[in-house]
C-alpha positions, 0 to 999 in steps of 0.5 A: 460301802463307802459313798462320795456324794457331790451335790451339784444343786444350784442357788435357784432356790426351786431346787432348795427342798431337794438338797434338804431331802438330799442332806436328810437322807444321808443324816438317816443312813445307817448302811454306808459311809458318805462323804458328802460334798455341795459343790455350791459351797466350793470353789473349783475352777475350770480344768485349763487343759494343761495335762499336769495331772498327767504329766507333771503331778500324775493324779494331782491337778495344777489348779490349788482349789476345793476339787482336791478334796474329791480327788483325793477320795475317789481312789478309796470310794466304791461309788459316786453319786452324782447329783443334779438339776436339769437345766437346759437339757444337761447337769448343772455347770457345778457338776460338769465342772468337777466332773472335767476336773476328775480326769486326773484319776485316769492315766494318760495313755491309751488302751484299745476296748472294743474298738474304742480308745480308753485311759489306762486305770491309775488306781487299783479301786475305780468307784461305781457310778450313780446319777440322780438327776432332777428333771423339770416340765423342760425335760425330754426323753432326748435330754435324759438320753444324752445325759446318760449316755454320758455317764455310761462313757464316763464310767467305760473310761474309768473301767467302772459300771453305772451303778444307777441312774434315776431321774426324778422330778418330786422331792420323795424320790431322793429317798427312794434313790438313797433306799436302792443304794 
């Protein structure tokens, strides 16, 4: 299986012991090829709404930044593991940045599904979606909720499935999420 794993794990260095556990377990793996991308190390800028990806460039952003080097996997990847901290009760800035930015995998015209308005696919291959989100003692069950509620809306958008979502809260269960992959 081809893996995209975008790390969007923060300088707080309370969240360090997670990225070596994180590194570790793709260093170890010998089921799957991962690309691996620490959004810390990147410069990706906000999406500006302009609709080029759309429009103009269908499947390109306008912004000349480091997000072109996911974008450019994500049509040929089966899954994507998002990975974050919880900080004040969402993902970390890093990631929802990037995540904003992945519209342009999606056409800009719309389907009807189930009642709901949806993007038509723009590649043949949509990746899966997994989460595994770091949670703190700030952590609520409503934060947790909503975090997933959006991964699931994401995926609908993009005709993918949710894979898996785990939270964790030790530095052990980086493992175990990579086992179950």
């Amino acid at each position: 299986m081809k893996i995209l794993v975008i790390n969007g794990n923060t300088d707080n260095p309370s969240f360090s012991p997670y990225t070596e556990a994180i590194e570790a377990a793709i260093v170890n793996n010998d089921h799957h090829e991962i690309e691996y991308f620490r959004l810390k190390d990147m410069t990706i800028n906000y999406c500006t709404g302009c609709w080029s990806c759309w429009y103009k460039t269908p499947g390109l952003c306008a912004i000349n930044d480091d997000n072109e080097q996911i974008l450019s996997r994500i049509p040929n990847a089966d899954l994507i593991l998002y990975i974050s901290p919880i900080i004040m009760g969402y993902e970390s800035s890093l990631l929802k940045t990037c995540k904003d930015r992945n519209i342009a995998v999606a056409h800009p015209y719309i389907l009807l599904h189930n009642g709901e308005q949806h993007h038509h696919k723009r590649y043949e291959n949509t990746p899966n979606i997994s989460a595994l989100m770091i949670s703190d003692d700030m952590t609520n069950d409503a934060d947790i909720n909503l975090i997933k509620d959006t991964y699931e809306r994401m995926a609908l958008n993009f005709h993918a499935s949710v894979h898996s979502f785990d939270v964790i809260n030790t530095v052990g269960g980086v493992q175990d999420v990579f086992n179950r992959i």
